[in-house]
TIZAMI-298822 format. One record per residue (C-alpha): residue in one letter; x, z, y. Coordinates in steps of 0.2 Angstrom, whole numbers, plus 5000, padded with zeros to 4 digits. Layout:
BEGIN
aXZY;...
This chain:
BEGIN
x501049605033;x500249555049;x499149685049;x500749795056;x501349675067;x501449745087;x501849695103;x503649645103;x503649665084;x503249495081;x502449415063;x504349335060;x505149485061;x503749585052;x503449455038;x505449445036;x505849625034;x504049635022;x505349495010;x506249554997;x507149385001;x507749475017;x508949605008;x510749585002;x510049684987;x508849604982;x507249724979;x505849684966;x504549714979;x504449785001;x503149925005;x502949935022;x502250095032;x501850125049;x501950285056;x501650325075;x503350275080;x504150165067;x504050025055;x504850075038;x505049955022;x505350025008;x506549915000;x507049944983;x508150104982;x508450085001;x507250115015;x507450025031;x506950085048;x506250005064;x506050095080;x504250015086;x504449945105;x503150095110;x502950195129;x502450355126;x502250515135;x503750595126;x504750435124;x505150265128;x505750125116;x505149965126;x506949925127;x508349875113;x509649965119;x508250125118;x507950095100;x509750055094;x510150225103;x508950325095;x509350255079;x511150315079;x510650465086;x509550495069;x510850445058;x512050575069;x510750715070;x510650705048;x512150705043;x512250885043;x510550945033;x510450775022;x512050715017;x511950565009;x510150485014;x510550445031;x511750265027;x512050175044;x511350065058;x511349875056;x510549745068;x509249605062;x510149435071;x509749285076;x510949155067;x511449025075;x510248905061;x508849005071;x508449125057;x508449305055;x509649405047;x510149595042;x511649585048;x512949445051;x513349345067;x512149305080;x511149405093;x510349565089;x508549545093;x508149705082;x509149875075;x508749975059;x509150155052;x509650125033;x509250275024;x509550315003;x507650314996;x507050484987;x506050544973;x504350584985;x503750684970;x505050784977;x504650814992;x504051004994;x502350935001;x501950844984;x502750984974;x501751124982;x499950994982;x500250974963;x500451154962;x501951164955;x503251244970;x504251404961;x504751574970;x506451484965;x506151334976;x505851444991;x507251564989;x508451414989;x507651325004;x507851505015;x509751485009;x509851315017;x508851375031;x509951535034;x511551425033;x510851305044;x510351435058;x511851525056;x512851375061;x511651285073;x511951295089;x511151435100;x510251375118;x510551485132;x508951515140;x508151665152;x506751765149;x505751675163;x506451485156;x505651525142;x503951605146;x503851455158;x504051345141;x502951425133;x501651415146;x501851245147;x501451225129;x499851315128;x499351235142;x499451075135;x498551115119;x497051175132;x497151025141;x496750915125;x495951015114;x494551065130;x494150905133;x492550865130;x492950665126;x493350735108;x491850835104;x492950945094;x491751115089;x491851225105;x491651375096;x493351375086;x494251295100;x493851415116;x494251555100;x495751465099;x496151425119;x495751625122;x496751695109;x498351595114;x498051625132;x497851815131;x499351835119;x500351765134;x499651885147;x499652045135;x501151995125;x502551905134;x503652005130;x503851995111;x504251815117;x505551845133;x506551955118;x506951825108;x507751735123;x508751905127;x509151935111;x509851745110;x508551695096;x508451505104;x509151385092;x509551205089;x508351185076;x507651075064;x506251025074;x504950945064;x504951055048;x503651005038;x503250995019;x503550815021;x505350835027;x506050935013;x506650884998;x506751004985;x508250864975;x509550934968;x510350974979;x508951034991;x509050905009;x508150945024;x507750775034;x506850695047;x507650825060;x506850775078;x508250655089;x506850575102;x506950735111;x508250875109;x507251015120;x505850985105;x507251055094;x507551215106;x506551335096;x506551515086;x506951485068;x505351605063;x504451465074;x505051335063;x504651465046;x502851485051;x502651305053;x503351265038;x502151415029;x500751345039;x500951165033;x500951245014;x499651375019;x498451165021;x499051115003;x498751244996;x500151354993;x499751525004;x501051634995;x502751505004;x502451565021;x502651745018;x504151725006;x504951615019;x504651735032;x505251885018;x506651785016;x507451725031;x507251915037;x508251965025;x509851815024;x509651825045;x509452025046;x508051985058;x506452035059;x505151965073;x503352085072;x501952015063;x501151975080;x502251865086;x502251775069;x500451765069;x500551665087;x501951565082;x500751515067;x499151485078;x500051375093;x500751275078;x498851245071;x498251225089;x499751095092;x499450995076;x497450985080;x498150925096;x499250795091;x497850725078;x496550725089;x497850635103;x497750465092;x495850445100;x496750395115;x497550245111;x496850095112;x496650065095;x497250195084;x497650185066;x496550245054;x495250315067;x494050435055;x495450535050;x496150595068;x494450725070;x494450765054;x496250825054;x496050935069;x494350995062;x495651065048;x497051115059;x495951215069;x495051305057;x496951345051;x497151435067;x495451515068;x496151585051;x497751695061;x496551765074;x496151925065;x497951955065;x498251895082;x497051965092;x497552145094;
């Protein structure tokens, strides 16, 4: 598996967790995947995962102690929406022979997040791409969701805090998605750029209200199709631990993202039945332009964060990045009409 080996992930260490030899369990077989910020091996019925030794603008793991942290704070943070998947932390040693173990006596010279392996089939993202996701499916995840926004904790924050954030984060999507290294089409993203920057002048307020009316939340962070398994019993995972203020949001933000993430697979009708839902187990109500913003800046993020990949040096699978923000922007051209007011 040398072709996931990075800097400060060495072959040895790569080559032995890619073993089945390497597990007290002994798996038929390892798949290993990279993702941005991790190394996972699929092991069996057991998924081990390695923090990669990456700087990046929104986190730092070049250190042990940094990546030994962040897994415990992802098997904290889990507990709560997936009970049962998230196991423990365990070190890969040097033994004193000189060889690398899971565990045991010797140094640590590498820390990984043992998590329970799921059915993917299903995960909602594969249910609803199969078109096979039921009103029944969606019902019971706005339970969960309700539950789990009742009890979250709730982020003081003023009207002004959050209007600043919130510039700040169309800003950033202008910044990326305007520049002209990444030829994106200019048409959709100045259509894009101008719809978000006018909602903020002409309608700030339909965002300072959620702050006053204490709205913020601890959230989920990250809910994607990916990140919910439909079970039984229904789990939530992959909640966001590199950066707590990324969780700070309004839980119809998190709702349109999820909707918009189905709206790409296929599946139109989860979004609004989500948003039906939660309004009615939260009796809470945000207008439909403020639903339709939360929808775009999500588009607009995701085209951002795809097309971001182009800067590093060598980034994975290179012809998907503009084509994924070619989609993800054509996503948020598709909320203009009921934005732009």
């Amino acid at each position: 598996m040398t072709d996931l080996a990075i800097a400060g992930a060495t072959d040895e260490l790569v080559a032995f967790l890619s073993s089945p030899d390497a597990y007290a369990h002994r798996p038929d077989r390892v798949e290993a995947i990279e993702t941005h910020m991790s190394l996972v091996f699929i092991a069996g019925d057991l998924v081990f995962k390695m923090k990669k030794p990456v700087r990046l603008a929104f986190v730092d793991f070049t250190t042990l102690e940094a990546r030994r942290e962040n897994c415990e704070r992802e098997l904290a943070l889990n507990q709560g929406l997936a009970p049962g998947v998230y196991r423990e932390v365990v070190p890969v040693v040097r033994t004193a022979a000189g060889t690398l173990s899971i565990g045991g006596s010797g140094e640590p010279v590498e820390w990984l997040l043992v998590m329970q392996k799921l059915d993917r089939e299903r995960l909602l993202g594969a249910v609803a791409a199969r078109g096979e996701a039921k009103p029944a499916d969606i019902d019971g995840l706005c339970d969960r969701l309700a539950g789990f926004y009742c009890s979250t904790a709730r982020i003081p924050m003023t009207e002004e805090e959050l209007l600043s954030w919130w510039k700040e984060a169309v800003d950033s999507n202008v910044r990326s998605l305007d520049d002209l290294l990444f030829d994106l089409p200019r048409g959709p993203v100045e259509d894009v750029l101008s719809a978000e920057l006018d909602f903020l002048d002409r309608h700030a307020d339909l965002l300072t209200e959620r702050a006053r009316e204490g709205r913020i939340l601890d959230g989920h962070g990250d809910l994607r199709p990916e990140h919910v398994h439909l079970g039984p019993p229904l789990r939530l995972i992959d909640r966001l631990e590199f950066n707590a203020r990324l969780r700070w949001v309004d839980a119809f933000d998190e709702a349109a993202y999820l909707g918009l993430e189905c709206s790409r697979l296929g599946a139109d009708w989860i979004g609004p039945r989500l948003i039906d839902g939660l309004s009615e187990r939260l009796g809470d109500r945000p207008s439909g332009l403020l639903i339709a913003f939360y929808t775009c800046h999500r588009a607009a993020m995701r085209a951002r964060l795809s097309i971001e990949h182009m800067r590093d040096p060598n980034p994975r699978t290179p012809e998907r990045w503009p084509r994924q923000a070619r989609e993800y922007l054509d996503l948020a051209c598709a909320t203009l009409r009921d934005l732009v007011q």
